[in-house]
C-alpha positions as CSV (number, residue, x, y, z in Angstrom):
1,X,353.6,-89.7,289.2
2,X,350.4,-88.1,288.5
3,X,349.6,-84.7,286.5
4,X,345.8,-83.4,286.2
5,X,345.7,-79.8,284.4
6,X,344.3,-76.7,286.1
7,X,341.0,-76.3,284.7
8,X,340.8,-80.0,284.9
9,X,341.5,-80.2,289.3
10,X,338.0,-81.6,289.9
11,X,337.4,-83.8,287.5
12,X,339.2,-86.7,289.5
13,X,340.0,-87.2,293.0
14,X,343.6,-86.5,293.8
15,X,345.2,-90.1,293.7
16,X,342.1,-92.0,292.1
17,X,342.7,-91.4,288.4
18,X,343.1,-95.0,287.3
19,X,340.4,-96.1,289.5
20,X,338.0,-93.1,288.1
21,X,338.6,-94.0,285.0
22,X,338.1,-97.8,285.0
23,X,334.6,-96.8,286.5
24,X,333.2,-94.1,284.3
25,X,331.9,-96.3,282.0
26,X,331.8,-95.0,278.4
27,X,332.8,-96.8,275.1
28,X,335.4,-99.0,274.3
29,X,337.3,-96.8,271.6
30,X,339.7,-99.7,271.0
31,X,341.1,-103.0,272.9
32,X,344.4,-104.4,273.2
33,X,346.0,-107.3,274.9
34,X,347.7,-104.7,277.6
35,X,346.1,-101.4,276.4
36,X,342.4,-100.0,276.3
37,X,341.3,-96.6,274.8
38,X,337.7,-95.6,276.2
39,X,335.5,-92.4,275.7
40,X,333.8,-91.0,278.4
41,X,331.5,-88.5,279.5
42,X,331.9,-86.3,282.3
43,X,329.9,-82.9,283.4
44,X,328.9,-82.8,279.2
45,X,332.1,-82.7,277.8
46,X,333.9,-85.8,276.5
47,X,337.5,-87.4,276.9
48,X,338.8,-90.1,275.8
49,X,341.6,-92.3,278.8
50,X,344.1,-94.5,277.1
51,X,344.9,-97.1,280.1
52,X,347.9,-99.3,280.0
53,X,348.4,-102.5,282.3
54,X,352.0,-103.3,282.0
55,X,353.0,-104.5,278.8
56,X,355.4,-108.3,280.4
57,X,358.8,-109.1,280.5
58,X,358.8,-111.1,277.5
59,X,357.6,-107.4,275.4
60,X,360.1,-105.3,277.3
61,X,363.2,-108.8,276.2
62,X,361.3,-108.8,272.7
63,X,362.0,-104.8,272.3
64,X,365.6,-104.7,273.8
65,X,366.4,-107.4,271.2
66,X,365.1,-105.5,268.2
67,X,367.3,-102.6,269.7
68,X,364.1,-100.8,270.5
69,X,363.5,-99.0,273.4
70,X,359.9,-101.0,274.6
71,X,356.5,-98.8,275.3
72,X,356.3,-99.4,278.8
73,X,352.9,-96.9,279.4
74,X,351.1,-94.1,279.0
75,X,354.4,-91.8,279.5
76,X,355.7,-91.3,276.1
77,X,351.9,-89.5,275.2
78,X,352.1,-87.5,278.2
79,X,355.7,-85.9,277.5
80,X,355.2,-86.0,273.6
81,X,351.7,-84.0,274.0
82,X,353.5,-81.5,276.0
83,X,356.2,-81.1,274.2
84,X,354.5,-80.5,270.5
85,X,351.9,-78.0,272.6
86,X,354.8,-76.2,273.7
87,X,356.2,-76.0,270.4
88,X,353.0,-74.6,269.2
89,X,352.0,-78.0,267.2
90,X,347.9,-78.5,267.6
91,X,347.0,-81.5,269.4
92,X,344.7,-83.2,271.9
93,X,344.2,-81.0,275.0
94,X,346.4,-83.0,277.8
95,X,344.1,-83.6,281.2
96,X,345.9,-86.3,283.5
97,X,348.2,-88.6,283.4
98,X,349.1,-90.6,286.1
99,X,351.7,-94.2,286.3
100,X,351.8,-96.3,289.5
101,X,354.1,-99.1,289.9
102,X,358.1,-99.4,289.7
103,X,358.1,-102.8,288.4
104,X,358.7,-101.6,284.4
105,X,356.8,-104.7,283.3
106,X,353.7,-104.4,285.3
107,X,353.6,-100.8,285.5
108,X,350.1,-99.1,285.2
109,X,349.4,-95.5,283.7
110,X,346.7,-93.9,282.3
111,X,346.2,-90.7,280.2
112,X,343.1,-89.0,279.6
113,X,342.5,-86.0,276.8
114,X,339.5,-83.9,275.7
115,X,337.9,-85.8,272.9
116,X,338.5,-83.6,269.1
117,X,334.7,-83.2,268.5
118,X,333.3,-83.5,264.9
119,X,336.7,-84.0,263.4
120,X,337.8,-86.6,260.6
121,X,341.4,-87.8,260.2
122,X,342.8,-86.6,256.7
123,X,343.0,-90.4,255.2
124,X,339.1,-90.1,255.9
125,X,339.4,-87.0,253.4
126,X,341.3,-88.9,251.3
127,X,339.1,-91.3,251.0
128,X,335.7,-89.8,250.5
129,X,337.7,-87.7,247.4
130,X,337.0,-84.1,249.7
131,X,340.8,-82.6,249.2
132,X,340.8,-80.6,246.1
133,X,344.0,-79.2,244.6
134,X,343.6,-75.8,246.3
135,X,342.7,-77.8,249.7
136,X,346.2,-79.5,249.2
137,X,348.1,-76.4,248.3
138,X,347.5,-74.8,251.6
139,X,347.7,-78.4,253.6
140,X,351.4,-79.2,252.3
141,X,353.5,-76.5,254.1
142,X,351.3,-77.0,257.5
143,X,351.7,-81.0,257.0
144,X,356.0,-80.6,256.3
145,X,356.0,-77.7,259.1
146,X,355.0,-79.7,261.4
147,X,357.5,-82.3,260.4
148,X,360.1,-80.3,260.4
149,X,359.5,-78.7,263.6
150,X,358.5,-82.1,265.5
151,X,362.1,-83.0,264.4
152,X,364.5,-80.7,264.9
153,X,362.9,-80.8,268.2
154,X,364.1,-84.2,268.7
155,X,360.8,-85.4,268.6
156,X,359.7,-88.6,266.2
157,X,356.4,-89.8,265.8
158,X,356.6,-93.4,264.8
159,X,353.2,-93.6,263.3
160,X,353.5,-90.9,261.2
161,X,350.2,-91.1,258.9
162,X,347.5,-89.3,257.1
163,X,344.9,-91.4,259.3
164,X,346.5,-89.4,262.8
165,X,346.2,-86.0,261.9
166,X,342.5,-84.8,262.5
167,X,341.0,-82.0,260.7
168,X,338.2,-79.8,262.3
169,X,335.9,-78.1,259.4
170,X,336.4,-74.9,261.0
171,X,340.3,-74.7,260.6
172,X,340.8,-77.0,257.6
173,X,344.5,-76.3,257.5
174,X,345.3,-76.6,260.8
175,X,345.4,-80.5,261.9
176,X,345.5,-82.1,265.0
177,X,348.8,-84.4,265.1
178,X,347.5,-87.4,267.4
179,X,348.3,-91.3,268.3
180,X,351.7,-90.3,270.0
181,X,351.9,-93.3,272.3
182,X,355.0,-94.4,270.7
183,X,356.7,-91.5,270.1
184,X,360.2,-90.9,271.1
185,X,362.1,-87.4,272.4
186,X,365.7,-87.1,272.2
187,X,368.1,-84.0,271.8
188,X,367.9,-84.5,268.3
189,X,365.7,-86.5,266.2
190,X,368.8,-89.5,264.4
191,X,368.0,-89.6,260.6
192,X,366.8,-93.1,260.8
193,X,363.9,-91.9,262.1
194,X,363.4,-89.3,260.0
195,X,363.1,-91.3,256.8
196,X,360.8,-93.6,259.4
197,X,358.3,-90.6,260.1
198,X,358.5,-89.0,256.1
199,X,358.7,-92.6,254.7
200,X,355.6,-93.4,256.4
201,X,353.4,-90.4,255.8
202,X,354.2,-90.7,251.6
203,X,353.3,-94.2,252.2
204,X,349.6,-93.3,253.6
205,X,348.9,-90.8,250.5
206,X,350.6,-93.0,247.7
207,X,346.7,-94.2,247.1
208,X,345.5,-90.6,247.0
209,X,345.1,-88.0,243.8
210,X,349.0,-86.8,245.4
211,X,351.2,-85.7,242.3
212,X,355.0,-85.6,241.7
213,X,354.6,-81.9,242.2
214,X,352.9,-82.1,245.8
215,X,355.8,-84.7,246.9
216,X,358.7,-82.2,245.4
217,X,356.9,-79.2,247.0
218,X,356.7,-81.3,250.6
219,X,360.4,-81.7,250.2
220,X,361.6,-78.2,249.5
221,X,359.1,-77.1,252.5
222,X,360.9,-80.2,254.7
223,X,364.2,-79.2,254.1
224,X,364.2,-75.4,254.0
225,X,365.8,-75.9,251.2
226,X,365.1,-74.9,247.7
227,X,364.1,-77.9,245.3
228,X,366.8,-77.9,243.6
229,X,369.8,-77.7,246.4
230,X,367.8,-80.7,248.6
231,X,367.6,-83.1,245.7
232,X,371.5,-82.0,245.2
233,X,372.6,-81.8,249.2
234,X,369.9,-84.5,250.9
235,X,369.8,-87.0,247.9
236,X,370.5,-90.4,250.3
237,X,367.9,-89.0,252.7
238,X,365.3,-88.7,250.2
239,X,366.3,-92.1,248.3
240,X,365.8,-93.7,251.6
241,X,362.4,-91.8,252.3
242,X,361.0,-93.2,249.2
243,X,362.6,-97.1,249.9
244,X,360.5,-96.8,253.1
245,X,357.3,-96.0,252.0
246,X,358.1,-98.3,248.8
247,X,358.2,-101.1,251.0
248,X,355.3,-100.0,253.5
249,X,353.1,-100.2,250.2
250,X,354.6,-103.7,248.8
251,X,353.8,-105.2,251.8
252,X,350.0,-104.9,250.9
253,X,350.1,-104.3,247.1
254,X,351.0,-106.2,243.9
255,X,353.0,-102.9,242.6
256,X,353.3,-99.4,243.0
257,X,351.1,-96.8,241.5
258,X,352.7,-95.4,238.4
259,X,353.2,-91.9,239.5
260,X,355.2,-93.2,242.2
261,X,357.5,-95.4,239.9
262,X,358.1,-93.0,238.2
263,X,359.6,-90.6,241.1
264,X,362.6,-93.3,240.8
265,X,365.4,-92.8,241.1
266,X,364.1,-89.7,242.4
């Protein structure tokens, strides 16, 4: 299969993408045994191709074990940046995609985007102390939005963190949603990986100045729900939210920060 968009029809010969891409040179963005992300520079604009190279048997047997479905290639990004653009959901501007092979193991696919220019990932924000309380206020119902949308689209993320949205100065509130190699799209999104998505993304701010207040306003904007009627109706689903991203934390901390012990039991 291969897909190039429109306004993208000469950037790569018809046919050629994986081999145009494994010769443009550019930086290795980051290295993996069976996957390489590199940015590139073509006619002054940059992308960045995330190339996979067939991920084994043994990775596909490991998977099926688990009772996961494995990442076989670049697929999953292609159909899951399509489907959140459709839905209106910012992300990286799709410009190819292409998967040769129908051995599943050795399977080889490529996906290129437009690189997000002069953007920083909201942990960065985080991080450097640059979200103030007012910045947060108007972040929340974009951040649960998109949640909620991505999901009662049938769509889960898997790696649902502060560090893969991207936040362009010039439309603070509106963040990229990136990193969607290992997202999944059903009919509808099963609640396991619901908690999965939410769990992870309280995890990735429990270090943060977030407040009780912030986490019960993300919940009622979640939900659709007043406060009051989720904590009441969605209880289990929030309990088990909070076990999540409890455990994300423990695995990589002593204890959890006070503000989040005392959320329990919620």
């Amino acid at each position: 299969m291969e897909f190039i968009a429109d306004e993208y029809k000469g950037l790569f010969e018809p046919g050629c993408i994986l081999e145009d891409v494994s010769g443009a040179g550019g930086d290795v963005y980051r290295a993996l045994e069976n996957r390489q992300t590199v940015r590139f520079t073509r006619h002054g604009t940059r992308y960045f191709a995330k190339t996979h190279l067939g991920v084994g048997w043994a990775e596909i047997f490991k998977n099926l074990m688990q009772l996961r479905l494995p990442v076989l290639g670049a697929e999953n990004e292609f159909r899951a940046i399509r489907a959140l653009a459709e839905m209106g959901i910012d992300t990286a501007t799709l410009v190819a995609y292409t998967s040769k092979g129908l051995n599943p193991a050795r399977r080889r696919s490529c996906i290129v985007t437009r690189a997000l220019e002069n953007t920083a990932s909201l942990e960065e924000l985080f991080e450097a102390g640059r979200v103030s309380v007012s910045y947060k206020r108007r972040l929340l119902p974009k951040l649960a939005g998109i949640a909620r949308m991505m999901h009662d689209h049938g769509i889960n993320h898997r790696d649902f963190y502060l560090c893969h949205f991207l936040v362009d100065p010039a439309r603070p509130v509106a963040p990229y949603l990136i990193d969607l190699h290992r997202a999944q799209i059903r009919a509808r999104t099963p609640r396991r990986w619901r908690v999965k998505d939410i769990g992870g993304l309280f995890f990735s701010g429990f270090d943060y100045n977030i407040t009780k207040r912030d986490v019960f306003r993300f919940m009622a904007l979640y939900s659709g729900k007043p406060l009051r009627r989720t904590l009441q109706e969605d209880k289990p689903f929030w309990q088990a939210v909070f076990r999540r991203a409890c455990r994300l934390y423990l695995q990589d901390h002593a204890r959890l920060p006070a503000w989040v012990i005392g959320m329990a039991p919620l």
